[in-house]
C-alpha positions as CSV (number, residue, x, y, z in Angstrom):
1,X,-28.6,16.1,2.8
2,X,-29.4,12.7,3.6
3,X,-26.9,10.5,2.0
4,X,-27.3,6.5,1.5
5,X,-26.5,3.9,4.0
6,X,-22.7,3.1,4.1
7,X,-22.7,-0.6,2.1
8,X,-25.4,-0.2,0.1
9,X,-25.5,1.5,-3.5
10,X,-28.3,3.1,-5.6
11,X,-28.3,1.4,-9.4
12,X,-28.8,4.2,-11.4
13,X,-30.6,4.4,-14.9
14,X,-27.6,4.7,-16.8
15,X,-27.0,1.1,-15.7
16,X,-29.6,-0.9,-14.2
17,X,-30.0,-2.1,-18.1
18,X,-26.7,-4.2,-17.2
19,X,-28.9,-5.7,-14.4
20,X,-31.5,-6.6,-16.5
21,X,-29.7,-8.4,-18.6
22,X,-28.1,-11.2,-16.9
23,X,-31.4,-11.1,-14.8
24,X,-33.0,-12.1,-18.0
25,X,-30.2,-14.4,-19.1
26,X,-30.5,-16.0,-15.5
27,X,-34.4,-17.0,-15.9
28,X,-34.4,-18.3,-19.1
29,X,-30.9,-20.4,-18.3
30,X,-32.5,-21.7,-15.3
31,X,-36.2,-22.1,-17.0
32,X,-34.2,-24.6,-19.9
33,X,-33.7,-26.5,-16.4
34,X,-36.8,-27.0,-15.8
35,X,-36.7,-24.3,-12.7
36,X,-39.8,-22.4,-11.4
37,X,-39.3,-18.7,-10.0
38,X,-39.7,-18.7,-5.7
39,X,-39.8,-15.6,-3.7
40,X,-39.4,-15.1,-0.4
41,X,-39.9,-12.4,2.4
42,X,-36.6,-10.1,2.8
43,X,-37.1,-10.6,6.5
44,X,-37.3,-14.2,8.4
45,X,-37.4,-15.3,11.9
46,X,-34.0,-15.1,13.4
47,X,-34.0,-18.4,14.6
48,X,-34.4,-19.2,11.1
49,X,-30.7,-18.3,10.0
50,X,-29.1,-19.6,13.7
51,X,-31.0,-22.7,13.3
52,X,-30.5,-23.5,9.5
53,X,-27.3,-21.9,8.8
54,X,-25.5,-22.7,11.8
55,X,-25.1,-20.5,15.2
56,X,-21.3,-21.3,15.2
57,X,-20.7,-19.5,11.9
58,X,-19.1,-15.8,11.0
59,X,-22.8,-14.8,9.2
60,X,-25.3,-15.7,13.0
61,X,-22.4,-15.0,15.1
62,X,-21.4,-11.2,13.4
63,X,-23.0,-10.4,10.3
64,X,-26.6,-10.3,10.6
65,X,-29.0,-7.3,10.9
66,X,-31.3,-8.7,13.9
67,X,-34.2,-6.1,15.1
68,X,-36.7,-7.1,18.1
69,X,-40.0,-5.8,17.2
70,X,-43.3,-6.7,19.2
71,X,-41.1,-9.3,21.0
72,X,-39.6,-11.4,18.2
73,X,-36.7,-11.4,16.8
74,X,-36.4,-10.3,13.4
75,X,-33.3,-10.8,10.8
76,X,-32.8,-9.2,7.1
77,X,-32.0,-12.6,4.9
78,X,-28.0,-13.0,4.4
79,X,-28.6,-15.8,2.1
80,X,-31.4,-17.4,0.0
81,X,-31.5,-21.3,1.1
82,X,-32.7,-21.1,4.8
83,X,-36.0,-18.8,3.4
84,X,-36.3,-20.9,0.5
85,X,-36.5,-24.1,3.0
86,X,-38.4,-22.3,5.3
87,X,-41.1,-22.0,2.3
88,X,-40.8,-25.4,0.8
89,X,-41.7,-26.9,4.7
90,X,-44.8,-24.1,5.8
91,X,-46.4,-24.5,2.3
92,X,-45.8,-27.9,2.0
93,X,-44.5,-28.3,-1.6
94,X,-43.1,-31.5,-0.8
95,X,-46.4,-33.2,-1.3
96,X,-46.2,-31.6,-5.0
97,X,-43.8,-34.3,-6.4
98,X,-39.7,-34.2,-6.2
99,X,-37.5,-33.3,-6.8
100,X,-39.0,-29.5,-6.4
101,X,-36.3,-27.3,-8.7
102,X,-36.7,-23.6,-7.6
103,X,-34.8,-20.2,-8.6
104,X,-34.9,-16.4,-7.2
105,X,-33.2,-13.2,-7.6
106,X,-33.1,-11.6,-4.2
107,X,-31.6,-8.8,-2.4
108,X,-28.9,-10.3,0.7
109,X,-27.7,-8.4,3.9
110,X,-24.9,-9.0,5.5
111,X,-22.7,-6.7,7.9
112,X,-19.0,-7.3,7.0
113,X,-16.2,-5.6,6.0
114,X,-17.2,-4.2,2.7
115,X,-15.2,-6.0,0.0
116,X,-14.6,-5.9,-4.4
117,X,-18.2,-6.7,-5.3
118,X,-19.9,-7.3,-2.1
119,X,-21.7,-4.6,-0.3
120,X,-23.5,-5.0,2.9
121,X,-26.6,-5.0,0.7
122,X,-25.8,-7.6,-2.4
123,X,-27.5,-9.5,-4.9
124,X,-27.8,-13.4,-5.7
125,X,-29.1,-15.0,-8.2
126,X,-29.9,-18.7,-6.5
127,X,-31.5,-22.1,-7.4
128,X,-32.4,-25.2,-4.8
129,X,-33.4,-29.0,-5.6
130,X,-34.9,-30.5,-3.0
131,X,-35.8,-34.1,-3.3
132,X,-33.1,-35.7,-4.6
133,X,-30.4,-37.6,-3.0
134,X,-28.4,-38.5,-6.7
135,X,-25.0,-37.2,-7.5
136,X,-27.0,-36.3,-11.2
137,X,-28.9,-33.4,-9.2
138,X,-25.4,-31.9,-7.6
139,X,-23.8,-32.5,-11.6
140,X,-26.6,-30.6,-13.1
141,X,-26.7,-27.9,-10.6
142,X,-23.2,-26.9,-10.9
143,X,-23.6,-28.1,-15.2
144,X,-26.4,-24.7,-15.0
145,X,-24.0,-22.7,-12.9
146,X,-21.7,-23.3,-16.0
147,X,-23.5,-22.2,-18.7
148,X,-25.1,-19.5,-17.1
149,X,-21.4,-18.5,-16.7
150,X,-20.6,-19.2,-19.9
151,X,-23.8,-17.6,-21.1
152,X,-22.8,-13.9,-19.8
153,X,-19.6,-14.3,-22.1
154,X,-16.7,-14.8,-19.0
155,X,-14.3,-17.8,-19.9
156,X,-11.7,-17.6,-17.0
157,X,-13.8,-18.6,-14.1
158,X,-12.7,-21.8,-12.9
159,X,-14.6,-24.4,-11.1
160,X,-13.1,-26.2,-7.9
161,X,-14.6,-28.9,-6.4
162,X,-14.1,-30.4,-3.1
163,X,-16.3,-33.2,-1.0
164,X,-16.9,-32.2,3.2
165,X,-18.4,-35.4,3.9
166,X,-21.2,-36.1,6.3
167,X,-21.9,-36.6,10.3
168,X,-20.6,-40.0,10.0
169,X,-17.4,-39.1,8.8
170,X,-16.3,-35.7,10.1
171,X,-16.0,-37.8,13.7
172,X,-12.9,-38.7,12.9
173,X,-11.8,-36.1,10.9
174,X,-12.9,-33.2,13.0
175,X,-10.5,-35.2,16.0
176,X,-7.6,-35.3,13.4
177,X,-8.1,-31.4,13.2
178,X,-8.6,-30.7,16.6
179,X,-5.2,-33.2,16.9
180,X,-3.5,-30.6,14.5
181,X,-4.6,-27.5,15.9
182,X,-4.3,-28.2,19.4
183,X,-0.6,-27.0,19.8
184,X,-1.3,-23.7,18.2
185,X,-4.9,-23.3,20.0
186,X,-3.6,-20.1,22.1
187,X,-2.4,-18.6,19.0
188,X,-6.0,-18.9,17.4
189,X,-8.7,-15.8,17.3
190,X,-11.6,-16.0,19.5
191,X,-13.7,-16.8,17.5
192,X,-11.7,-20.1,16.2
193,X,-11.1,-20.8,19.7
194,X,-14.7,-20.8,20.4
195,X,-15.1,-23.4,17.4
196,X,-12.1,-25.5,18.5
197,X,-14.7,-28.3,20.4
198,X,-18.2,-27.4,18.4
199,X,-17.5,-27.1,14.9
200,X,-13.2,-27.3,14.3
201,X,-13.9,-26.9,10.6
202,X,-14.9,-23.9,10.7
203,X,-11.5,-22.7,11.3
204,X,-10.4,-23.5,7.7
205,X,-12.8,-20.7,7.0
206,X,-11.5,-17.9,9.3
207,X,-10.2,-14.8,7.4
208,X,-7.8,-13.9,9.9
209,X,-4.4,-14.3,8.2
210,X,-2.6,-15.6,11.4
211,X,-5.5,-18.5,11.3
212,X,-5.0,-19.1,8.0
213,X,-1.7,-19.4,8.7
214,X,-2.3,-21.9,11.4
215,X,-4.2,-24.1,9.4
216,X,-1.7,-24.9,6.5
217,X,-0.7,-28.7,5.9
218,X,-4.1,-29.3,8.1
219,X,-6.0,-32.9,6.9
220,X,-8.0,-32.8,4.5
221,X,-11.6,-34.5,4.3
222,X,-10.6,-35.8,1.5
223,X,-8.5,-38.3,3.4
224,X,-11.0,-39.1,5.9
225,X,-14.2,-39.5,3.9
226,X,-16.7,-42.3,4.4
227,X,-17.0,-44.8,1.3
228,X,-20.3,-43.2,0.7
229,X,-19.2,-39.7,0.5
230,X,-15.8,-41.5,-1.1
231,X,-18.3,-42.8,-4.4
232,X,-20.7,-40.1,-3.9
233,X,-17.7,-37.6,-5.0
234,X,-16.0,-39.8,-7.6
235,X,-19.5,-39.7,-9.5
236,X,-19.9,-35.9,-9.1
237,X,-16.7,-35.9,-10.7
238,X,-17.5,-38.9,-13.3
239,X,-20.8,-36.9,-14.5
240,X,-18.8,-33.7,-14.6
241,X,-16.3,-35.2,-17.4
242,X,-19.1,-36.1,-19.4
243,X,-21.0,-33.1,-19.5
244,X,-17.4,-32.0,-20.5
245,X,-17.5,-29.1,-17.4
246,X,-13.6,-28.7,-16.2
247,X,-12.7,-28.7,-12.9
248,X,-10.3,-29.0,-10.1
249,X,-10.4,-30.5,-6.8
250,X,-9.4,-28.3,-4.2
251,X,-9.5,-29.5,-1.0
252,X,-9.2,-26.4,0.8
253,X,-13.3,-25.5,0.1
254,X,-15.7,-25.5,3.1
255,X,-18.0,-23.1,2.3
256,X,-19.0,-20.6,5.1
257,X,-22.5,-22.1,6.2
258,X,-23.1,-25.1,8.4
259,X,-25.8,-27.0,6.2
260,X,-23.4,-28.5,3.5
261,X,-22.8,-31.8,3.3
262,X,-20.6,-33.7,0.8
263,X,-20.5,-31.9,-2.3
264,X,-18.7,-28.2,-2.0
265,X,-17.9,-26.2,-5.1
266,X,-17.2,-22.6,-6.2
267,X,-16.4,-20.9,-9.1
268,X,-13.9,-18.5,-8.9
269,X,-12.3,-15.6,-11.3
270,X,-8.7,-14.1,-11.5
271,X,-10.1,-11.0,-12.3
272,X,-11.4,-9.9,-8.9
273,X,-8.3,-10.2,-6.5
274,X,-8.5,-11.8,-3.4
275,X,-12.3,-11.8,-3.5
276,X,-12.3,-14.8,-6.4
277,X,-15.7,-16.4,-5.6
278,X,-18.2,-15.5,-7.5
279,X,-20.5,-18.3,-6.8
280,X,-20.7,-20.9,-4.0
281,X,-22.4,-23.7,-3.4
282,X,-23.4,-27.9,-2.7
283,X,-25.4,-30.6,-0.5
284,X,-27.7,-29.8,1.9
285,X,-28.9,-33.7,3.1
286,X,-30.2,-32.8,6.9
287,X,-30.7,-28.7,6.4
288,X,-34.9,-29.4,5.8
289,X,-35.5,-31.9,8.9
290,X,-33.1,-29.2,10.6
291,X,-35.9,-26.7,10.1
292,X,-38.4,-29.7,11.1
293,X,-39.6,-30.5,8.0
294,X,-39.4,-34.0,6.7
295,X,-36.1,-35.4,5.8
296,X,-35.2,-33.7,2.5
297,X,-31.6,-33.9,0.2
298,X,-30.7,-31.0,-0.8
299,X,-28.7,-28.9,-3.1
300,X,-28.0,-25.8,-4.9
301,X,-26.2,-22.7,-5.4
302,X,-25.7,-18.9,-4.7
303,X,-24.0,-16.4,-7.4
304,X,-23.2,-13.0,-6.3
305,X,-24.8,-10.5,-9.1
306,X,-22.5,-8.0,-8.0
307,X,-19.6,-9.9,-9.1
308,X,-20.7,-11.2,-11.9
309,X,-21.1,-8.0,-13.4
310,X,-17.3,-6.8,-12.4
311,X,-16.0,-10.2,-14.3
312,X,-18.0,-9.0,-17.0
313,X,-16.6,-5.6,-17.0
314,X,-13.3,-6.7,-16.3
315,X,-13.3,-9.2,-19.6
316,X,-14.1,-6.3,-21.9
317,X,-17.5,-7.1,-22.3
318,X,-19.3,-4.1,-24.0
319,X,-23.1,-3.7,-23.4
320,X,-25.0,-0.9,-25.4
321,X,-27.5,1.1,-23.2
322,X,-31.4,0.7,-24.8
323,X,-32.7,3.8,-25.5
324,X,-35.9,4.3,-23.1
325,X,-38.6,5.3,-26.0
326,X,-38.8,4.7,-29.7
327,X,-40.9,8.3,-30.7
328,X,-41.3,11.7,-29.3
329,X,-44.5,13.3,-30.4
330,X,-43.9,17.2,-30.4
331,X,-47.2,18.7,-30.7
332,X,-47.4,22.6,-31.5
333,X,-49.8,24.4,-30.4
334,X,-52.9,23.9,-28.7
335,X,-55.1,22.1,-30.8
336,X,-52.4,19.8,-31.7
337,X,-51.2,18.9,-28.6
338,X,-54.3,17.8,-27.3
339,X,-53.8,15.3,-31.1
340,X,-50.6,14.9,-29.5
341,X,-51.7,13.2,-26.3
342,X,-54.5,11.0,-28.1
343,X,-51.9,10.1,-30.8
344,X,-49.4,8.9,-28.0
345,X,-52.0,6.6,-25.8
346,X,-53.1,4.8,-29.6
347,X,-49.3,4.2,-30.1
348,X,-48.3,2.6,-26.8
349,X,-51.7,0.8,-27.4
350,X,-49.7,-0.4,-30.7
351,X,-46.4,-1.5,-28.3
352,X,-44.7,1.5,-29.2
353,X,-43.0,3.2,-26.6
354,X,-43.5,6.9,-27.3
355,X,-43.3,10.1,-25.2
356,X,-44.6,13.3,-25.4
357,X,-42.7,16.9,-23.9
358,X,-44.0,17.6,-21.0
359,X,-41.7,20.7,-20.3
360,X,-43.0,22.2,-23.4
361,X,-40.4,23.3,-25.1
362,X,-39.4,24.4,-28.9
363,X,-39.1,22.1,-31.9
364,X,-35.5,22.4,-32.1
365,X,-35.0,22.0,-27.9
366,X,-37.6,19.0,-28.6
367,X,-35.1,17.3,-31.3
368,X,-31.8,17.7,-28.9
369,X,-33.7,16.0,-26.4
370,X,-35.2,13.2,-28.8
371,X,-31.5,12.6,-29.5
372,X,-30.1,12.6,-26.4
373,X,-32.8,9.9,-24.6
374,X,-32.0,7.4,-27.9
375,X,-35.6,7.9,-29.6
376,X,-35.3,6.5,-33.3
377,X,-38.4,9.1,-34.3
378,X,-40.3,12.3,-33.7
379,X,-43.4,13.3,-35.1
380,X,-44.1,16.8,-35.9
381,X,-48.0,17.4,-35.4
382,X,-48.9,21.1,-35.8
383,X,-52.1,23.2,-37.6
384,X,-50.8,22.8,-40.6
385,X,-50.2,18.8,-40.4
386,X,-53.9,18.6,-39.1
387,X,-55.1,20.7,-42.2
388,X,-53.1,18.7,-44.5
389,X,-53.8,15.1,-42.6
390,X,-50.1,14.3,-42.9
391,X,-47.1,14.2,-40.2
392,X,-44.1,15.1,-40.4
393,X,-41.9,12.2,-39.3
394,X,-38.3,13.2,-38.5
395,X,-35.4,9.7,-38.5
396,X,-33.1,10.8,-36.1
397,X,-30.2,8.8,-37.1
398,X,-30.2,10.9,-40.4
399,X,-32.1,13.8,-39.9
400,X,-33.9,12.5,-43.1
401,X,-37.7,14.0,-43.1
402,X,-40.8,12.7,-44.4
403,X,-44.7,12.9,-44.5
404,X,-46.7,10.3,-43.5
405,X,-50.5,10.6,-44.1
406,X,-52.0,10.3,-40.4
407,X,-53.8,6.8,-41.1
408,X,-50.3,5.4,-42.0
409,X,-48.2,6.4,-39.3
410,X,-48.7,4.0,-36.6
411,X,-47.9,1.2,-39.1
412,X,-44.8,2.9,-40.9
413,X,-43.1,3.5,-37.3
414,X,-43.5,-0.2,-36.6
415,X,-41.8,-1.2,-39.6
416,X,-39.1,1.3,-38.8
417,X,-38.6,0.2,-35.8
């Protein structure tokens, strides 16, 4: 037998409904926005994701699925942003007035250590701003991120904010760090060590518990931010109250990907463990002229479908699963199953999902299986209903029976249903 890829995971009938419906819940939050749907190729240039991302992170420097083919390098998207930059700079979108306000649902790969809700192949559901460099557009973003939230019925998830400054400012914090570290630098993981002189902060961001051990009473950005970044954070903040969205500053948030710039937030949940996050995101000032496009603010978020859907579990959140038709039409015998199969095509005409056995079976086998698939009807067409003009139309719920004359039927299903 050939078995599925370890990390990945079929969703199966019984409940990809689930997935449809914060799917659905996602594009109409993010449509209220005034977001427009983007979507992207699964696979991108791998200088892409080292370029935009940043090469000195744990995603470019282990966790990508990179393939040569025909002499390029080729990379299965960990993340949505860098693609949906890539887009907005090739097909120029700038030129069609800013700020540009996309969304997408798309698959991510990543090769990690498989963890609570993330498997090497995951979900997001994601939204970008480009255009904008107000501290309204970073409020609203994370005001949609909100409701969404609070749309899919979960009320512990808690928002924490934090501000990681710009270039001008992380000179003299990423020296204060490097100060702090230095004494402990032999006790770091290669991989910190070989972000000790190119990029020190991510080391706050190393899941190796002796680093994280390492890095406690570390400076904070916080102390060390520019009076730009200083206002710029105080108004996220100051917008946040009025929307009334709670939050808390937590000064320990990085986020994982090189392209952020001041504003950093998550929202995390209790009820996953140690993995909490369950969506990430913030600025992105320089990430577009990084990709050489023209300089472009940015900023946006990724949520983790996966996740999302274990909070919602976890909170007691009961879903019923649709049934997948409305009517089985049980023809019997020849003449009227060949009335059978007209019957059905005019009734899906009419919006009526309908379905006819195709394994042939008895009446009665015909009724279990009408009850076990959720239809609400079945219509009993044999000779005698074709002598007589008039069905027999069976309400599953109560086993009541009735007849319905044949130029009726379409129209009393639809007001049963």
């Amino acid at each position: 037998m050939i078995s599925i890829p370890k990390g990945t995971k079929d969703i199966l009938p019984k409940d990809v409904y689930k997935w449809q419906n914060v799917e659905e819940l996602f594009r109409k939050t993010a449509e209220k926005y005034g977001f427009t749907e983007i979507r992207t190729p699964i696979i991108e240039h791998t200088e892409l994701f080292a370029r935009g991302i940043g090469d000195t992170t744990d995603v470019v420097q282990k966790e990508m699925y990179t393939f040569e083919i025909a002499g390029r390098s080729l990379t299965l998207k960990p993340e949505g942003t860098a693609g949906v930059g890539r887009s907005f700079i090739e097909n120029k979108l700038y030129a069609e007035g800013l700020p540009a306000k996309y969304y997408y649902i798309t698959p991510c790969y990543r090769y990690e250590k498989m963890q609570k809700g993330r498997q090497r192949e995951f979900h997001q559901f994601g939204i970008e701003v480009f255009g904008s460099d107000k501290m309204s557009a970073d409020a609203e973003v994370i005001l949609l991120a909100y409701d969404f939230i609070t749309a899919c019925g979960i009320d512990d998830v808690k928002l924490h904010i934090n501000s990681i400054g710009c270039p001008k400012c992380r000179g003299e914090y990423r020296k204060a760090l490097q100060d702090f570290l230095r004494p402990n630098y032999d006790l770091l993981c290669d991989t910190c060590k070989s972000r000790f002189e190119r990029n020190p902060m991510r080391i706050l961001d190393c899941k190796s518990p002796e680093c994280k051990k390492l890095t406690v009473g570390a400076p904070k950005m916080l102390d060390y931010l520019c009076e730009d970044c200083r206002n710029a954070f105080e108004e996220v903040k100051k917008l946040l109250d009025i929307y009334g969205v709670p939050y808390e500053v937590d000064p320990g948030i990085v986020r994982g990907l090189d392209y952020y710039t001041k504003t950093a937030f998550e929202f995390v949940s209790e009820k996953l463990g140690s993995q909490s996050t369950v969506c990430g995101g913030g600025r992105y000032d320089h990430l577009i002229e990084e990709l050489g496009g023209p300089a472009t603010c940015g900023v946006g978020f990724g949520l983790g479908i996966e996740r999302l859907l274990l909070i919602r579990e976890a909170s007691g959140i009961e879903e019923k699963q649709p049934s997948s038709c409305d009517v089985l039409v049980a023809g019997l015998g020849d003449t009227a199953k060949e009335y059978a199969m007209k019957l059905t095509k005019q009734m899906r005409a009419s919006g009526i999902r309908v379905i006819i056995d195709v394994m042939e079976r008895g009446l009665k086998a015909q009724f279990k299986y009408a009850d076990r698939i959720g239809a609400k009807y079945v219509v009993v067409i044999g000779d005698d209903e074709l002598a007589k003009g008039v069905f027999t139309l069976r309400d599953m719920a109560n086993s009541a029976q009735c007849e319905v004359p044949k130029e009726e039927l379409i129209e009393t299903i639809q007001k049963g249903l």
